[in-house]
KOLVEXMAR-979662 format. One record per residue (C-alpha): residue number from 0; residue in one letter; z, y, x. Coordinates in steps of 0.02 Angstrom, whole numbers, plus 50000, padded with zeros to 5 digits. Layout:
+-----+-----+-------+-------+-------+
:   n : res :    c3 :    c2 :    c1 :
+-----+-----+-------+-------+-------+
: NUM :   A :     Z :     Y :     X :
...
+-----+-----+-------+-------+-------+
//
This chain:
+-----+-----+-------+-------+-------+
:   n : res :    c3 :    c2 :    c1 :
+-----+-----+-------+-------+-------+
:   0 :   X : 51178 : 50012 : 51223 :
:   1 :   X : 51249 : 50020 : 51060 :
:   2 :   X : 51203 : 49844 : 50941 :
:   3 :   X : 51105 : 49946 : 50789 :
:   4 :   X : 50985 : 50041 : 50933 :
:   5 :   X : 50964 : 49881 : 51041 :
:   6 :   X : 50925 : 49791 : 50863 :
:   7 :   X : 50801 : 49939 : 50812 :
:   8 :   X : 50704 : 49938 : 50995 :
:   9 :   X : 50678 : 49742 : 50985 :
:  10 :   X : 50620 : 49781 : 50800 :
:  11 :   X : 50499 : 49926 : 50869 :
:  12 :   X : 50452 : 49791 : 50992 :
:  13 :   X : 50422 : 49648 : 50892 :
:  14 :   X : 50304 : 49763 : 50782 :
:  15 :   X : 50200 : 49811 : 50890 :
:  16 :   X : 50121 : 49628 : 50924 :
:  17 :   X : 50039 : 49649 : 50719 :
:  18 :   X : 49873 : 49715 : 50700 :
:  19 :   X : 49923 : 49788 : 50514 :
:  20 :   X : 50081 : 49837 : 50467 :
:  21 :   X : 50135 : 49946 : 50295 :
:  22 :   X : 50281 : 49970 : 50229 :
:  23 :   X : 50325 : 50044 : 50058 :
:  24 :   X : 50505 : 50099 : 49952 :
:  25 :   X : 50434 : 50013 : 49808 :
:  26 :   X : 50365 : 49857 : 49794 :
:  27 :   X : 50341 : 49860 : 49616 :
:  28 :   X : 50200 : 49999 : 49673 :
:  29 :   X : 50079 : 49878 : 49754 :
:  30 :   X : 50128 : 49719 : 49632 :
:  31 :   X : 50072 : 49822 : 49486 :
:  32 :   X : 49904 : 49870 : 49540 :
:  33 :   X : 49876 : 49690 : 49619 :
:  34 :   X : 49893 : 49636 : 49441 :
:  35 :   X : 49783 : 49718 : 49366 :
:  36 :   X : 49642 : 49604 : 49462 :
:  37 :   X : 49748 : 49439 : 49437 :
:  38 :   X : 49637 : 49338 : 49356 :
:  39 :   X : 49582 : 49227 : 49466 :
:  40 :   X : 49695 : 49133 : 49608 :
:  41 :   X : 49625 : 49204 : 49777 :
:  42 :   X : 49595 : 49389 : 49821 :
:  43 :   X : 49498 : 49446 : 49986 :
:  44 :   X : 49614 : 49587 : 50070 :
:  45 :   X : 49502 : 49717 : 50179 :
:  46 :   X : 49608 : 49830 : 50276 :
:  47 :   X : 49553 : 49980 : 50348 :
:  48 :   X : 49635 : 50133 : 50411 :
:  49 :   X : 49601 : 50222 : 50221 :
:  50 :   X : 49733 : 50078 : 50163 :
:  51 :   X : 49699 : 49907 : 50069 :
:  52 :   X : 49552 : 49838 : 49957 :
:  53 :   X : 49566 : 49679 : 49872 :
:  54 :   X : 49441 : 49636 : 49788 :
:  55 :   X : 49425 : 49455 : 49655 :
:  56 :   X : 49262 : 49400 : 49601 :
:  57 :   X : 49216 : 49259 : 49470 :
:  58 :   X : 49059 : 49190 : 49430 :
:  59 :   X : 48960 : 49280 : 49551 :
:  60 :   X : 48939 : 49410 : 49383 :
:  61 :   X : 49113 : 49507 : 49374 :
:  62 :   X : 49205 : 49579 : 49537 :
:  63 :   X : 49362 : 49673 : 49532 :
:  64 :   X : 49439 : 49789 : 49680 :
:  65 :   X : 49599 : 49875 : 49680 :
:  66 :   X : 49610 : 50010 : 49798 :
:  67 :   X : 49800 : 50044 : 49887 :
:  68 :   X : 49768 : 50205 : 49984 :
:  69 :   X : 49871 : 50221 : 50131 :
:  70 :   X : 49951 : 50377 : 50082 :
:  71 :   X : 50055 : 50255 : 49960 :
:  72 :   X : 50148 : 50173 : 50091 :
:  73 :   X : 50263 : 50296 : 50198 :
:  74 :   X : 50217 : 50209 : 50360 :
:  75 :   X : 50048 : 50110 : 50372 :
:  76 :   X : 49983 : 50057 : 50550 :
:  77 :   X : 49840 : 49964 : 50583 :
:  78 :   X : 49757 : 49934 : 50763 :
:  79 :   X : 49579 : 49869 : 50711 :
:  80 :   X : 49431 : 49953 : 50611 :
:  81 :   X : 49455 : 49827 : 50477 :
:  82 :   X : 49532 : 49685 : 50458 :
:  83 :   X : 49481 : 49557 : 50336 :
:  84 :   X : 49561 : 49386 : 50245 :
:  85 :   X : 49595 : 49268 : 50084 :
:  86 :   X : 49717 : 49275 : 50022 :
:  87 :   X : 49827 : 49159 : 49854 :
:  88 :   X : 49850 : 49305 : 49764 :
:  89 :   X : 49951 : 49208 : 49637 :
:  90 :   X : 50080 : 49163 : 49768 :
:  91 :   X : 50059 : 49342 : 49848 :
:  92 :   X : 50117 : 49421 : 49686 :
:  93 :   X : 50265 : 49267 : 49646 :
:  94 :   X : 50329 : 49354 : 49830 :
:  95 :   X : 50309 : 49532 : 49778 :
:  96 :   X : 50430 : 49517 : 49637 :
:  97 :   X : 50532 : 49368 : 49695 :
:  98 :   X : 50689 : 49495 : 49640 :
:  99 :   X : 50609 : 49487 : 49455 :
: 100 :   X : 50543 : 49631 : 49363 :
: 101 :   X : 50694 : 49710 : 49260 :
: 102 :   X : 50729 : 49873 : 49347 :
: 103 :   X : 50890 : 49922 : 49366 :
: 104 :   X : 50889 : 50132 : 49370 :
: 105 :   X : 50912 : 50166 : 49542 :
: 106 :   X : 50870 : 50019 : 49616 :
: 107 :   X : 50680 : 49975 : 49713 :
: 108 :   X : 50636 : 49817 : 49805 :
: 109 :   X : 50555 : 49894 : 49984 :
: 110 :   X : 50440 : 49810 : 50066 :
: 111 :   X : 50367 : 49765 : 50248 :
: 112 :   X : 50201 : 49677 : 50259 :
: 113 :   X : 50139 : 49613 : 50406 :
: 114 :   X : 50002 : 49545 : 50495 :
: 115 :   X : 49955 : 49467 : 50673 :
: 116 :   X : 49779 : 49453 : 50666 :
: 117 :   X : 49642 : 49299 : 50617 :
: 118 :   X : 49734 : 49154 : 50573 :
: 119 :   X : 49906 : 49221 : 50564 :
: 120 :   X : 50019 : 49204 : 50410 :
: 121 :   X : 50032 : 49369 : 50304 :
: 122 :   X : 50231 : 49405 : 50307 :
: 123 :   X : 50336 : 49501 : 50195 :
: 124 :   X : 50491 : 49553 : 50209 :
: 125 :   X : 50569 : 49616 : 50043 :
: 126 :   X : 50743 : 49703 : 50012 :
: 127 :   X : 50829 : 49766 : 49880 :
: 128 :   X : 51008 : 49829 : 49850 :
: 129 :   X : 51057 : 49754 : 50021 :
: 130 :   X : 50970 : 49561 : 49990 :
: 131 :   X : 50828 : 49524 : 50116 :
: 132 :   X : 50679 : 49409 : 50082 :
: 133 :   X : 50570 : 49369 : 50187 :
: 134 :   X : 50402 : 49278 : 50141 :
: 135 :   X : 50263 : 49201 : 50259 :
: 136 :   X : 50076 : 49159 : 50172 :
: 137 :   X : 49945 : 49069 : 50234 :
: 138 :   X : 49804 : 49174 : 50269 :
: 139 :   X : 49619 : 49093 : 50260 :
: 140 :   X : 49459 : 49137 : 50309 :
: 141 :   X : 49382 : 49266 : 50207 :
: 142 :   X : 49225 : 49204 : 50083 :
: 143 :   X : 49086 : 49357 : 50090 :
: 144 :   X : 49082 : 49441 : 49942 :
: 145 :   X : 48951 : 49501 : 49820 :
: 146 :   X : 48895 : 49677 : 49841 :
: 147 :   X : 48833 : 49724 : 49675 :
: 148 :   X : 48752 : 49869 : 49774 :
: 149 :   X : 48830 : 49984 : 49638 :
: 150 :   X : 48750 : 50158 : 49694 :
: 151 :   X : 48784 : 50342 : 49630 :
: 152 :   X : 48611 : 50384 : 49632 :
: 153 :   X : 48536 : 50245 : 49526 :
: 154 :   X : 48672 : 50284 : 49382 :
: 155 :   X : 48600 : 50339 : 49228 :
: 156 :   X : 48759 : 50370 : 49109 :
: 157 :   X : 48923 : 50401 : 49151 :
: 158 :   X : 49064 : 50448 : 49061 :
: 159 :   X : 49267 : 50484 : 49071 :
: 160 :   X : 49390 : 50469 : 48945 :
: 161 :   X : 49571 : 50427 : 48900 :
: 162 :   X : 49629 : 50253 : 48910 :
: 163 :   X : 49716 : 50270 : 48741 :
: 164 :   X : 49558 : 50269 : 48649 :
: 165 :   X : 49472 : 50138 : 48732 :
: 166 :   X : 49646 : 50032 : 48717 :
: 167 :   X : 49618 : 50064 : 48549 :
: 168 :   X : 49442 : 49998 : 48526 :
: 169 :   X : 49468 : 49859 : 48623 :
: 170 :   X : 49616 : 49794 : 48543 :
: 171 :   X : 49490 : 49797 : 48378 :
: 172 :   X : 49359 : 49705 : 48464 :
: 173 :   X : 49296 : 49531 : 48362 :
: 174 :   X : 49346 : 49403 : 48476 :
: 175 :   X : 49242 : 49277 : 48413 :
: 176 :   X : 49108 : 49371 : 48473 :
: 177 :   X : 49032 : 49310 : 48633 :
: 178 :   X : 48954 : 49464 : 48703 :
: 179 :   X : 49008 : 49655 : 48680 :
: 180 :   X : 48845 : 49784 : 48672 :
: 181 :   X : 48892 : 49953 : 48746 :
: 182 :   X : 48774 : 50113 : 48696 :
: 183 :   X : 48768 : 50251 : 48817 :
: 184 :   X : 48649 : 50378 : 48742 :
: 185 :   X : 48625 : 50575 : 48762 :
: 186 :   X : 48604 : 50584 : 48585 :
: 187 :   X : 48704 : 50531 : 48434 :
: 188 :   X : 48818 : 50399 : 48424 :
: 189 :   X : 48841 : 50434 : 48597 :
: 190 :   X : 48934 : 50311 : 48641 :
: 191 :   X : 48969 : 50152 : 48543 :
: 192 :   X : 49043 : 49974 : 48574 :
: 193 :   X : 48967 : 49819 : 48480 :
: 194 :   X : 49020 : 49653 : 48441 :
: 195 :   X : 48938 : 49501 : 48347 :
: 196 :   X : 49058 : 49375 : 48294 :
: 197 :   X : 49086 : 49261 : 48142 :
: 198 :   X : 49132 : 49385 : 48021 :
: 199 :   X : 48974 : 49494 : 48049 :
: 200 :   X : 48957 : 49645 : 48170 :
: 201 :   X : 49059 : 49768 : 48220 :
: 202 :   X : 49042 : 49948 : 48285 :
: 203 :   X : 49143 : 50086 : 48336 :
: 204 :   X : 49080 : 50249 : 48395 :
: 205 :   X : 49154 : 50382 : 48495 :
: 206 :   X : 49075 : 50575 : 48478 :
: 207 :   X : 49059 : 50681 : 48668 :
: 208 :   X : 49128 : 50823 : 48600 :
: 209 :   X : 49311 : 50700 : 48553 :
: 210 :   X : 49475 : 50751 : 48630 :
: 211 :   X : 49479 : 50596 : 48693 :
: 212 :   X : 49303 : 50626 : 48796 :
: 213 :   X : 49325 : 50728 : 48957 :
: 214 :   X : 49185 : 50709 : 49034 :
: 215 :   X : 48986 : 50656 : 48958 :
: 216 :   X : 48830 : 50643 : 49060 :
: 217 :   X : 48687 : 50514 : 49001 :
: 218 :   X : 48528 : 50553 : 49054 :
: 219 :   X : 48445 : 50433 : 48945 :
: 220 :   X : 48476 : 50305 : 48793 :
: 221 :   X : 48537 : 50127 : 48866 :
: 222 :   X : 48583 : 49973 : 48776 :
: 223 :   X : 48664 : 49833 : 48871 :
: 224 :   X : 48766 : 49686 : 48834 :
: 225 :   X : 48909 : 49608 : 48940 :
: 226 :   X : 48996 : 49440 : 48917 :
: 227 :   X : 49159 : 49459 : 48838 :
: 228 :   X : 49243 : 49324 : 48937 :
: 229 :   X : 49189 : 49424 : 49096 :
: 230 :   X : 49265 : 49610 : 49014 :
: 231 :   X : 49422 : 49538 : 48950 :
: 232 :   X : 49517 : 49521 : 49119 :
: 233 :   X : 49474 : 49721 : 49154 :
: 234 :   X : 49602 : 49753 : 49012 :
: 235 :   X : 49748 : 49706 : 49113 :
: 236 :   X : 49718 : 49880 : 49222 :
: 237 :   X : 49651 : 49957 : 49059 :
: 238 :   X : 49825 : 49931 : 48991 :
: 239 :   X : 49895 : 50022 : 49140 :
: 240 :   X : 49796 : 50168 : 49167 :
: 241 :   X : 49771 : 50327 : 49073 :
: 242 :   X : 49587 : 50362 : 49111 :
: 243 :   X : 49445 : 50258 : 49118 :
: 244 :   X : 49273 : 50317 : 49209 :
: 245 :   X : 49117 : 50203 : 49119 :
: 246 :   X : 48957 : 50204 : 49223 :
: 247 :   X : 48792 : 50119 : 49200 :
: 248 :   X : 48661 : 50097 : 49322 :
: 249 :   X : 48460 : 50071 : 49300 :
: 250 :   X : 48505 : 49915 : 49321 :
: 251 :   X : 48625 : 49903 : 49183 :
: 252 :   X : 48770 : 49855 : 49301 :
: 253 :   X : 48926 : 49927 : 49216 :
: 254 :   X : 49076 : 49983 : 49329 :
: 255 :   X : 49229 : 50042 : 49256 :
: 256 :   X : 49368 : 50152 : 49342 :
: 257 :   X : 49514 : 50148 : 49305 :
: 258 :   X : 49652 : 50290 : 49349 :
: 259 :   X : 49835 : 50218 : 49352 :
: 260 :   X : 49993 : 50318 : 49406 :
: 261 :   X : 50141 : 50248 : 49480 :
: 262 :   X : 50339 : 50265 : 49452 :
: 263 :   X : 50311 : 50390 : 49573 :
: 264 :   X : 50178 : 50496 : 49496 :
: 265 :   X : 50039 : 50426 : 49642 :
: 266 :   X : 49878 : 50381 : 49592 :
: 267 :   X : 49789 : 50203 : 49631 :
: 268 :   X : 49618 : 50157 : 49546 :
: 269 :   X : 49547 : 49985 : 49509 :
: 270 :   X : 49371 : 49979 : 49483 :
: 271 :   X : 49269 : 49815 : 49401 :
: 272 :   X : 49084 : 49773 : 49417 :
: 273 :   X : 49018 : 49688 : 49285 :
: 274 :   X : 48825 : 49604 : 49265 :
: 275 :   X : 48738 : 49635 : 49099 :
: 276 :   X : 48728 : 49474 : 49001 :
: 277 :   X : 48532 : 49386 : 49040 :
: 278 :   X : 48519 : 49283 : 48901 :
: 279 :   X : 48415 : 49412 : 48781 :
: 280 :   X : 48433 : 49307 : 48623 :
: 281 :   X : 48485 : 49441 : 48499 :
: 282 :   X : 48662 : 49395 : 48422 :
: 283 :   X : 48620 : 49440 : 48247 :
: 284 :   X : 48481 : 49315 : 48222 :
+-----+-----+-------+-------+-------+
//
C-alpha cells in the first residue's frame, strides 16, 4: 500500500473515534464571527447537526449567540443530537489566528476542529501555505444558560435596516450617558435612539419610509431603555454586518440581528438579547 493512502486510511480511522468534527478552507470565516461575541472570556459551544451556536452571556441581562451554520464548513460530522461545552473563548480565538491576521492574496489558514466527547480537549489543527498547527483546549463543563424566552409571537415592533445607518448613529451616541432609550412607534418619529449624558440629551430619528429602512412593522408605540454598558459590546458584529434586524417584545426585551457576509460571500448572523434597564428613574431629572 502506497505511504499517502496508508497515511489517509489511519487519518479516516483516527476520525472516526470524535463525536464532532468540521473542517473549513478558511479559518478567518469562523474567527470573525466568534468575535463579534468576544466580550467576555468563556463562550458555551452547542453543536448540533444545523452547525455551531456559541452563545456569551454577562450579567444575567445581555446574551450574545453567533450562529456557524454547517453549510459553512465543507465537511461537518457530528454523531450526537447535540453536543454541549465551555469553552476560553479568548484562547479559542488566540488559536484561530495563531498565523496572524494580515492576509496575503491567495493565501487561507484551513482548519480541522475536533472533538471526542465530555471531557475531551477541543483540538485544532490549523494550516496554511504548507505550516501545520495544531492546538488542544481544555473543554469544561457547560454553565446553563439564560433563556430570555425571546418569542416571535410576543414581539410588538420589529424592524430591518442597513448597518451603515445605525453605524452611524451609534458612533454619535453621548457616551457619558448611562442608558440609551430606543422608540419603536407606528407613528412619527418612528424610530428614534436617545441618550442622556452630561452635555444634555440627544436624539436621532430615523423616518420608515428612509432608504436606509427595508423593512417597518410596529404595532404599537414602545419606549424602553437599555444600559449602555450592556449595548456597547453588540457593536463589534454591528461593525461587521450590513443589516441589522431590531425587535422588541411585550416585554421590552430587545434582540438585535445582525447579517454578516464572509470573504466568501456566505452569510452568518449573530443575534444579542438585551434586558430593558429596571431602574425607572427618569435620566433628565
Amino acid at each position: 500500500m502506497p505511504a499517502e493512502m496508508a497515511l489517509s486510511t489511519q487519518q479516516d480511522d483516527h476520525d472516526s473515534h470524535y463525536v464532532l468534527l468540521a473542517k473549513i478552507d478558511n479559518a478567518k470565516n469562523v474567527s470573525n464571527i466568534l468575535k463579534a461575541i468576544h466580550f467576555k472570556e468563556t463562550a458555551t459551544v452547542f453543536a448540533s447537526s444545523m452547525g455551531l451556536k456559541v452563545t456569551v452571556e454577562d450579567a444575567k441581562c445581555v446574551q450574545a449567540n453567533a450562529f456557524i451554520q454547517e453549510g459553512l464548513f465543507h465537511e461537518y460530522n457530528i454523531t450526537e443530537d447535540q453536543i454541549t461545552f465551555k469553552i476560553n473563548l479568548t484562547v479559542l480565538l488566540e488559536c484561530l489566528t495563531i498565523f496572524g491576521t494580515s492576509q496575503v492574496p491567495g493565501v487561507t489558514t484551513t482548519l480541522k476542529m475536533c472533538y471526542g466527547g465530555y471531557g475531551c480537549p477541543l483540538i485544532l489543527m490549523l494550516e496554511e501555505d504548507g505550516v501545520l498547527t495544531d492546538c488542544s483546549i481544555k473543554t469544561l463543563e457547560p454553565d446553563e444558560v439564560l433563556d430570555f424566552n425571546f418569542s416571535s409571537t410576543n414581539v410588538l415592533n420589529k424592524m430591518i435596516m442597513k448597518s451603515e445607518c445605525l453605524k452611524e448613529a451609534f458612533s454619535e451616541l453621548d457616551m457619558t450617558s448611562d442608558i440609551l432609550q430606543i422608540l419603536l412607534s407606528p407613528d412619527q418619529p418612528y424610530f428614534r435612539l436617545s441618550t442622556f449624558g452630561n452635555a444634555g440629551s440627544t436624539t436621532s430619528d430615523f423616518p420608515k419610509d428612509s432608504d436606509m429602512v427595508e423593512s417597518f412593522l410596529c404595532t404599537q408605540t414602545q419606549t424602553n431603555r437599555y444600559k449602555i454598558s450592556l449595548l456597547k459590546p453588540s457593536v463589534k458584529a454591528l461593525a461587521l454586518s450590513t443589516r441589522v434586524s431590531i425587535r422588541t417584545d411585550n416585554r421590552g426585551f430587545l434582540s438585535l440581528q445582525y447579517m454578516i457576509k464572509n470573504d466568501d460571500g456566505q452569510v452568518c448572523f449573530v443575534e444579542y438579547y438585551c434586558a430593558p434597564d429596571e431602574d425607572v428613574d427618569d435620566p433628565d431629572q
